[in-house]
C-alpha positions as CSV (number, residue, x, y, z in Angstrom):
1,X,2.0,10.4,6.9
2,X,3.6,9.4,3.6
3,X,7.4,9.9,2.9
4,X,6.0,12.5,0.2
5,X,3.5,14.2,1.9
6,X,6.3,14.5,5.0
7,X,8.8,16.2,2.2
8,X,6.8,18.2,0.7
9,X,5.7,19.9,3.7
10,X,9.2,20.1,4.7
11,X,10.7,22.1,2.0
12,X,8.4,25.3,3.0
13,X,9.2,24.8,7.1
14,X,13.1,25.2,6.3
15,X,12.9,27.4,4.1
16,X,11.1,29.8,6.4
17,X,13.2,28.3,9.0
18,X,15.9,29.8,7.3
19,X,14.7,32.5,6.7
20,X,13.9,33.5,10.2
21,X,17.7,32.6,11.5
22,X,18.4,35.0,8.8
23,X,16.1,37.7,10.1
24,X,17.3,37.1,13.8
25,X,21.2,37.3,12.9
26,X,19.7,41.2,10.8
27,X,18.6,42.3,13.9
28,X,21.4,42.1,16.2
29,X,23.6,43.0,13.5
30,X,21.8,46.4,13.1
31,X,21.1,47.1,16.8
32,X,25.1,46.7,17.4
33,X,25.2,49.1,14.7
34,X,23.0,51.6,15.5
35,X,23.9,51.8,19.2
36,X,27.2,50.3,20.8
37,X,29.6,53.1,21.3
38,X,31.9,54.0,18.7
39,X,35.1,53.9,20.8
40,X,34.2,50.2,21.2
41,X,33.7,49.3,17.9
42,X,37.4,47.7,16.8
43,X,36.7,44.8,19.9
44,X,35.8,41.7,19.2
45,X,32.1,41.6,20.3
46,X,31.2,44.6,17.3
47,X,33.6,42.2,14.7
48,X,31.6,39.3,15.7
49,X,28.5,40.6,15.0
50,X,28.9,42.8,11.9
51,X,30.4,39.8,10.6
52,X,27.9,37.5,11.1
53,X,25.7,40.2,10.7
54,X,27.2,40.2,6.3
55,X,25.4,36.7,6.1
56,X,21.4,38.0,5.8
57,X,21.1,39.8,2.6
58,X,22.9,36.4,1.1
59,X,20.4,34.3,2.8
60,X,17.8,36.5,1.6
61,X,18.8,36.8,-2.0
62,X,19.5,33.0,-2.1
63,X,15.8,32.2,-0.7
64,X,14.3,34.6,-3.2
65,X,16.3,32.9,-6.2
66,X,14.7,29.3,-4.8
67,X,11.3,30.5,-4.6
68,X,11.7,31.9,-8.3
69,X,13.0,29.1,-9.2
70,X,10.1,27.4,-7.9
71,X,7.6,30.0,-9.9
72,X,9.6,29.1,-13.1
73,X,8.9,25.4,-12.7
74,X,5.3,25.9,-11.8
75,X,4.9,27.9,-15.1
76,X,6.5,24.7,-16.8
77,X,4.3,22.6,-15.2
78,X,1.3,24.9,-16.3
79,X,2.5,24.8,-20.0
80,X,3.6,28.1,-20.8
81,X,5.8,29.1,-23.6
82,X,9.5,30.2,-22.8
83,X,8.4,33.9,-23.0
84,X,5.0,33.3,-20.9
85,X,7.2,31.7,-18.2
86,X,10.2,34.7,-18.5
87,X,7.6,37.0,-18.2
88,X,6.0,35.5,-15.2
89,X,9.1,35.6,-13.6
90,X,9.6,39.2,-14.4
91,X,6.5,40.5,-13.5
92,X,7.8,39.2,-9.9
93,X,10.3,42.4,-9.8
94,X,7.6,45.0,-10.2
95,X,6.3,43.6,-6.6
96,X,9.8,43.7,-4.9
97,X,10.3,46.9,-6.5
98,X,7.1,48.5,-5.4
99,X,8.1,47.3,-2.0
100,X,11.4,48.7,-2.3
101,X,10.1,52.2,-3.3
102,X,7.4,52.0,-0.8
103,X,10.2,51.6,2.1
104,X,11.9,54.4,0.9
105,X,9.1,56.6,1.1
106,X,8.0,55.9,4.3
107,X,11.8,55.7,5.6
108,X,11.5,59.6,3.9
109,X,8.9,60.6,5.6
110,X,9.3,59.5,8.9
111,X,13.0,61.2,8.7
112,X,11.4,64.5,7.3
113,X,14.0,66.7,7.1
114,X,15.6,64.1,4.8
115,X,17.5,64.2,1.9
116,X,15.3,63.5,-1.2
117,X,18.7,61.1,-2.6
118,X,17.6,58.6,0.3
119,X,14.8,58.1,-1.8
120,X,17.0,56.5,-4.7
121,X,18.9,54.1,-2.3
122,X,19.8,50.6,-3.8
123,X,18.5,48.8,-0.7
124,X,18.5,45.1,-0.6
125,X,14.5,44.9,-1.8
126,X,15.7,46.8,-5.2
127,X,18.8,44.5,-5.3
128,X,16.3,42.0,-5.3
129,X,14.0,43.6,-8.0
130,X,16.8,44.8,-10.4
131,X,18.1,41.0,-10.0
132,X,14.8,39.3,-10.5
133,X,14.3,41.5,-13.9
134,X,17.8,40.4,-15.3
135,X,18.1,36.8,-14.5
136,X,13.9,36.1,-15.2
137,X,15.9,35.0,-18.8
138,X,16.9,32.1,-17.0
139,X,13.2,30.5,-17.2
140,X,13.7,30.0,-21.1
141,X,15.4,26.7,-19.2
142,X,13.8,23.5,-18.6
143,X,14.0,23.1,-14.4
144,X,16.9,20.5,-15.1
145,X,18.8,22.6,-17.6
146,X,18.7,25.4,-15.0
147,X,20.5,23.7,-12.3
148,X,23.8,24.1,-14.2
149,X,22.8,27.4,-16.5
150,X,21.8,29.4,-13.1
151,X,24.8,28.1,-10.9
152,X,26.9,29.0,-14.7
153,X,25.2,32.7,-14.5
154,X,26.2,32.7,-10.7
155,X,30.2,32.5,-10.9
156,X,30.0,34.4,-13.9
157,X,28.6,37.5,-11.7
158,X,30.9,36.3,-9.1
159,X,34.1,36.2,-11.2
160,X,33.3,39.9,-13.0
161,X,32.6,41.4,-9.6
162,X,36.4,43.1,-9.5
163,X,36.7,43.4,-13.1
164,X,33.3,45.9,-13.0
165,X,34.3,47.5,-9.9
166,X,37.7,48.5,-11.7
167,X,35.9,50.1,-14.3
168,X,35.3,54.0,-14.8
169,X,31.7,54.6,-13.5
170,X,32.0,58.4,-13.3
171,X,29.9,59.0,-16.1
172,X,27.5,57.1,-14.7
173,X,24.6,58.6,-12.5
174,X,25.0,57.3,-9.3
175,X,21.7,56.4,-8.7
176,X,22.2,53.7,-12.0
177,X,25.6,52.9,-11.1
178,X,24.4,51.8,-7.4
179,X,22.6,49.3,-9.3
180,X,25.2,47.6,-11.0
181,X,28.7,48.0,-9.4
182,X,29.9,46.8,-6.2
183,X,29.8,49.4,-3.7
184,X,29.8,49.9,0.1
185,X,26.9,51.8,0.6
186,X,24.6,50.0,-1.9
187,X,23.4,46.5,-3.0
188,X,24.7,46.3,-6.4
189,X,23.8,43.7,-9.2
190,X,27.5,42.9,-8.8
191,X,28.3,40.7,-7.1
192,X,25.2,40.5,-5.1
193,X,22.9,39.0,-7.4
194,X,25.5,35.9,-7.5
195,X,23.2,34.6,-4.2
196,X,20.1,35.1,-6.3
197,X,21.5,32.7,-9.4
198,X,23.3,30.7,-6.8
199,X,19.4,30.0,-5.0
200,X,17.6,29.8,-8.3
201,X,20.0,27.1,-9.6
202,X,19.1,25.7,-5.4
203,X,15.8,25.8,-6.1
204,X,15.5,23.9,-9.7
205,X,17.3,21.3,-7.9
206,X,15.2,20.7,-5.4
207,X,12.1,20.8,-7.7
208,X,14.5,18.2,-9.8
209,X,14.5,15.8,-7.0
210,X,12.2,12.9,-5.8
211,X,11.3,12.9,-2.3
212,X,13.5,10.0,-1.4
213,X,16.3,11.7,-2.9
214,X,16.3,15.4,-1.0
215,X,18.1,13.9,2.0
216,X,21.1,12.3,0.1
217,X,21.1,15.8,-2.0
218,X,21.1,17.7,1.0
219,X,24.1,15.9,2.6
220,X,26.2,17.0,-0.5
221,X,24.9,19.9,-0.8
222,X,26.5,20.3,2.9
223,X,29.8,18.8,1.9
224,X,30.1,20.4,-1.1
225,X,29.5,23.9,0.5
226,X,32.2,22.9,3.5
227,X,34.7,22.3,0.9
228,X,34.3,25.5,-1.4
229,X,34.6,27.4,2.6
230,X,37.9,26.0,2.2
231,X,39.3,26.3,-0.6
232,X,37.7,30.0,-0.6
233,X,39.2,31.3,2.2
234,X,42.5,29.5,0.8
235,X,42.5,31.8,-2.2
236,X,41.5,34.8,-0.4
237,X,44.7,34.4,1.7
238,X,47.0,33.3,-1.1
239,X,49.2,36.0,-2.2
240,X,48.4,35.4,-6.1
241,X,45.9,36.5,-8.1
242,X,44.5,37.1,-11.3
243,X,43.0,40.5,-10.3
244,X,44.6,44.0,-10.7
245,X,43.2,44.9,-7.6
246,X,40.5,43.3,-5.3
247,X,39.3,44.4,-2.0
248,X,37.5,41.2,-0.1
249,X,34.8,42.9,1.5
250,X,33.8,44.6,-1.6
251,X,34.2,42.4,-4.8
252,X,36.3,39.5,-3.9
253,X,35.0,36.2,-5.9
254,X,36.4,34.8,-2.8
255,X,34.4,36.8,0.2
256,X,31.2,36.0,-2.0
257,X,31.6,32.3,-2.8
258,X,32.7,31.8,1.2
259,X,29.2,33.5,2.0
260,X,27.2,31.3,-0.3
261,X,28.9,28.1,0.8
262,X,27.9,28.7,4.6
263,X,24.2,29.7,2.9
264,X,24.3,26.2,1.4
265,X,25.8,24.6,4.7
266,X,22.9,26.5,6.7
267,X,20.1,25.4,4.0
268,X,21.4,21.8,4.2
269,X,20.9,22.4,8.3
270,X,18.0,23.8,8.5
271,X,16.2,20.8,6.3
272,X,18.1,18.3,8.4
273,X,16.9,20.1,12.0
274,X,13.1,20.7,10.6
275,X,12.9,17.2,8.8
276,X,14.9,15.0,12.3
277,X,14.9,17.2,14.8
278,X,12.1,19.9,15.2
279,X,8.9,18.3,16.0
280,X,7.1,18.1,13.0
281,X,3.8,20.7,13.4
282,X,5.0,22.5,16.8
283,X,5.5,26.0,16.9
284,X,8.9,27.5,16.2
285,X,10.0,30.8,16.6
286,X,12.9,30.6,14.5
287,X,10.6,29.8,12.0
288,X,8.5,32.3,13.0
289,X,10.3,35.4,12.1
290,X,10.8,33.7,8.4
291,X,6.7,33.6,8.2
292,X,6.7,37.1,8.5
293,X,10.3,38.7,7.2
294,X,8.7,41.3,5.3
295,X,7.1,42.9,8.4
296,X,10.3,42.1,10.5
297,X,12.2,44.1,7.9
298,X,9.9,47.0,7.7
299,X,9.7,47.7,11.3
300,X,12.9,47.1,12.7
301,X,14.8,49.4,10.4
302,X,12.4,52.4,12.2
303,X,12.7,50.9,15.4
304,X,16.7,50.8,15.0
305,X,17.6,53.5,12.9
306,X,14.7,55.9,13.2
307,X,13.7,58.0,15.7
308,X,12.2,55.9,17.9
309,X,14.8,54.7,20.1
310,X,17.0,57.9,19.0
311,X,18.6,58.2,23.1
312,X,20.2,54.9,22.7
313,X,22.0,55.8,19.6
314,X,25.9,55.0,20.1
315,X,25.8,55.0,23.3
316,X,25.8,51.6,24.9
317,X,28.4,49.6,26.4
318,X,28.8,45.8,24.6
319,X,26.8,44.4,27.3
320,X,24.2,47.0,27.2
321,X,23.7,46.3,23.6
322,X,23.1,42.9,23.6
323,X,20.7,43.1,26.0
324,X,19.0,45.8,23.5
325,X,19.1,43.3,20.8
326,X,17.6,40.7,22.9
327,X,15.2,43.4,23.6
328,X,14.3,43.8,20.0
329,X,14.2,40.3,18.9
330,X,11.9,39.7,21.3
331,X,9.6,42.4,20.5
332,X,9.8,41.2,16.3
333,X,9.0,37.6,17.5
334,X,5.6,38.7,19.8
335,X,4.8,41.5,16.7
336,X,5.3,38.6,14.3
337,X,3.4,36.2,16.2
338,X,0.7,38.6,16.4
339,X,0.5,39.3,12.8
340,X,0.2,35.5,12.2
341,X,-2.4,35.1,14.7
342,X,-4.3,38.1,13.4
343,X,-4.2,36.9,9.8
344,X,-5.3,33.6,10.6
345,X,-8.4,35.1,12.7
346,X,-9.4,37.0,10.0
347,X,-8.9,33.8,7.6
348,X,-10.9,31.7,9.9
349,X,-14.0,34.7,9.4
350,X,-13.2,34.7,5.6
351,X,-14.3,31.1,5.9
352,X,-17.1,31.5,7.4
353,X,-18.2,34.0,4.6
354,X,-17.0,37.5,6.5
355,X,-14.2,38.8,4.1
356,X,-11.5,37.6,2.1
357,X,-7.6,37.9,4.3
358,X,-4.8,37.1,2.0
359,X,-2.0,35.5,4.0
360,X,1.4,37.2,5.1
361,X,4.1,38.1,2.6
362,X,7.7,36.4,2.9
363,X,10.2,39.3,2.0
364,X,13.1,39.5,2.1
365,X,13.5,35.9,1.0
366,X,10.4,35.2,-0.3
């Protein structure tokens, strides 16, 4: 196998791979949630996990800003005109948002009696949407321009996340505030959609790059990530800074920037681990969950916060919970593994002239 036929396939099996570790560190971060006992939750095990457990809507806004970035660059390729190619990238947050509003219904009706305001949550698929429709400018960019005007756009968002918090939103419907201002019960455009810039600047890189080239790129990508962890988490604990006020686990530039540093460390891993160490072709079920995220997504928020498993609710001990969450991960990874196997059944009969199967979505992250 060529070096660029061996790259090329590459860059989609990290990229789910990824997004699958993603996926697995969600699911024990919301089964903790939903179910350890709240008089254990200040120990070390719940901080653990909820803090890890902060690290998947990053990783899933970053992987969604690559994969645009990888649409915008096709649409160069193709020819289009700066607005064709803008509004080829905008038409991609009518899908996230459908799927976003489509959550929320089902999420409503499967919690009837519910509060019809659930139905206007700012979830991380409309975080995803709403970002997508604002930063689609960024494809009036050649692919090498947008390496440094996305990343730009990224620490911009970043840098005004306190000084939009600090403003006066009470004259703001909440439902359009949600959208836009940092918040603690909703994904909002700041600083949030920093990750999405922050991946579509990722991604024009790596469609920037010669085959040869990725693995030097992905080394310093690495280092460069390792460093800005640093110096990050330096400025968070200095005692000076050039905010009025800044809460860390709400708008601090710091908090954010450490988070996509350790995405950029992890993306830099997982090509490294799928391109050296993973047998190239075998099975991997890390890699499977990113396959099939969307449906990963989907069901585990009923499984875990509906009313499925309601008798478990915060009620387990530490240990009892994570053997739930092994529980759960291993009943996503055999319902992934079936959706994959049914899709490609039903591809293989497409073939042979039976009907048409499209294959599996990749959201969050796609």
């Amino acid at each position: 196998m060529s070096i660029k036929t061996r790259t090329s396939t590459n860059r989609l099996e990290y990229l789910d791979w990824l997004r699958g570790l993603g996926a697995i560190i969600m699911l024990q971060g919301h089964v903790f949630d939903s179910f350890l006992k709240p008089e254990l939750r200040p120990g070390g095990a719940w901080v653990l996990s909820q803090f890890a457990g902060g690290m998947p809507p990053a990783i899933f806004l970053f992987l969604t800003g690559v994969t645009l970035a990888f649409l915008m660059d096709s649409s160069e390729r193709r020819g289009l005109t700066r607005g064709q190619r803008v509004f080829a990238a905008f038409r991609r947050s009518g899908y996230l948002f459908f799927l976003a509003f489509a959550f929320r219904a089902q999420m409503f009706v499967s919690g009837f009696p519910a509060a019809w305001t659930d139905l206007l949550k700012v979830d991380i698929l409309n975080c995803m949407g709403f970002s997508i429709a604002v930063l689609s400018v960024m494809a009036v960019f050649r692919t090498r321009q947008r390496v440094a005007a996305a990343a730009a756009v990224g620490l911009a968002i970043v840098l005004a996340g306190p000084l939009v918090s600090a403003a006066n939103w009470t004259r703001v419907p909440a439902a359009l505030a949600n959208y836009i201002a940092p918040s603690r019960v909703a994904f909002g455009f700041f600083p949030w959609a920093a990750h999405l810039a922050f991946g579509i600047s990722a991604g024009s890189l790596i469609r920037s790059l010669t085959p040869e080239a990725t693995d030097g790129a992905m080394r310093w990508i690495a280092a460069g990530g390792g460093v800005t962890i640093i110096i990050a988490q330096w400025c968070a604990a200095s005692s000076h800074s050039i905010y009025a006020a800044s809460s860390f686990w709400l708008n601090s530039p710091a908090q954010v920037l450490t988070k996509a540093s350790v995405t950029l460390v992890m993306l830099s891993g997982a090509y490294l681990w799928t391109r050296y160490g993973a047998r190239h072709g075998a099975w991997s079920w890390v890699r499977q969950f990113g396959v099939t995220s969307l449906l990963v997504y989907w069901v585990h928020i009923e499984l875990v916060y509906g009313r499925w498993l309601w008798f478990l609710k915060n009620s387990l001990t530490v240990g009892e919970t994570a053997a739930t969450a092994v529980g759960v991960i291993l009943f996503m990874l055999a319902l992934s593994a079936l959706r994959t196997n049914w899709a490609r059944a039903r591809s293989a009969l497409a073939g042979m002239g039976w009907w048409y199967a499209p294959t599996p979505e990749r959201v969050p992250g796609d």
